[in-house]
C-alpha positions in Angstrom: 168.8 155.2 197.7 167.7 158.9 197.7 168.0 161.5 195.6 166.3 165.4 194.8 165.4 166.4 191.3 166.9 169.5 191.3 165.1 172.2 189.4 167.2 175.5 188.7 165.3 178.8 187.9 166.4 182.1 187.3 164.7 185.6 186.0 165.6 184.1 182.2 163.7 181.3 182.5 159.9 183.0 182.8 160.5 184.8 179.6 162.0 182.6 177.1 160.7 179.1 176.9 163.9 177.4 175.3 165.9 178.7 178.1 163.3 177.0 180.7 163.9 173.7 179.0 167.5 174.0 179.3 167.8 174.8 183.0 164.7 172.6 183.7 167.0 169.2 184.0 166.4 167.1 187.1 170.2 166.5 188.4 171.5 168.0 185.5 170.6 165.4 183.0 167.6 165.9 180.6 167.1 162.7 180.3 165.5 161.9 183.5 163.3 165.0 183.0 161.7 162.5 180.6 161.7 159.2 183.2 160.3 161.3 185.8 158.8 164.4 185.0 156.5 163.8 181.7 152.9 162.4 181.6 153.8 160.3 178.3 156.6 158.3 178.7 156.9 154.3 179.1 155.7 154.0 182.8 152.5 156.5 182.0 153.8 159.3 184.0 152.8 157.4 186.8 156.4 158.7 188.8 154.8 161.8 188.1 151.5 161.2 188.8 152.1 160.0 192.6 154.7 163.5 192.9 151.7 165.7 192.0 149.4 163.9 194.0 151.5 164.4 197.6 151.9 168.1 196.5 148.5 168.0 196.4 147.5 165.8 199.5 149.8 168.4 201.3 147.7 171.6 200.6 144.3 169.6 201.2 145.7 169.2 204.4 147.2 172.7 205.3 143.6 174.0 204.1 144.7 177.6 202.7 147.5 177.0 200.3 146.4 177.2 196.4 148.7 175.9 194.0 148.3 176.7 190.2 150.5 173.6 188.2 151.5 174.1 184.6 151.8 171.7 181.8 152.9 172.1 178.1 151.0 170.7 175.1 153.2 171.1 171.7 150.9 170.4 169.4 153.1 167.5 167.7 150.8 164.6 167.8 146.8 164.8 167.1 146.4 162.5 170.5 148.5 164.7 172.5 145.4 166.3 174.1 143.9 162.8 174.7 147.1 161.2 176.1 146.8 163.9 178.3 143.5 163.7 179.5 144.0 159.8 180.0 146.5 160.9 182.2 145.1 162.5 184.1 141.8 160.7 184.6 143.7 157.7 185.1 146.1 158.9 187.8 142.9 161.4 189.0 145.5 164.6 189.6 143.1 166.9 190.7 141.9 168.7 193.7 140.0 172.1 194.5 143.7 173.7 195.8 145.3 172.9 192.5 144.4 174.9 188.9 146.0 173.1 186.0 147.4 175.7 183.4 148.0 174.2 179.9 150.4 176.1 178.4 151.5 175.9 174.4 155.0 177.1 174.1 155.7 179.5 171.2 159.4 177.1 170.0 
């Protein structure tokens, strides 16, 4: 079985951060936006892991493309920043065509 997580964007999205979340629902269901899109969740964001990493394979391969990948830290948990590290030391989601932006959201 196949399926695309559909991401919708539009010009609101880039200037309010509630409004992102609520268009940013894979198939139109939040809930999966947690299953497959989060670096904390029961499977260790491994689904997420492996997507980032054949984005990344990808533009190793086509040489010239630079991608700059965004993720949120809330500041709701004292181990969030470790969790996240873990992550991505465990998962090694890194390459020199890819900056990692951490972004704290103003809620």
């Amino acid at each position: 079985m196949s399926f695309a997580l559909v991401v919708l964007k539009d010009r609101n999205t880039f200037h309010r951060f509630d409004k992102f979340n609520s268009k940013y629902n894979p198939i139109g269901e939040s809930r999966l936006r947690e299953v497959f899109l989060k670096v904390d969740n029961d499977m260790g964001g491994c689904y997420y892991a492996d997507l980032i990493k054949e984005v990344m394979a990808e533009m190793v391969e086509s040489k010239y493309q630079m991608a700059e990948l965004r993720i949120s830290v809330y500041g709701r948990s004292l181990e969030e920043w470790d969790k996240l590290a873990n992550w991505a030391v465990t998962h090694q989601v890194f390459c020199k065509n890819v900056r990692w932006v951490i972004q704290v959201p103003r809620l």
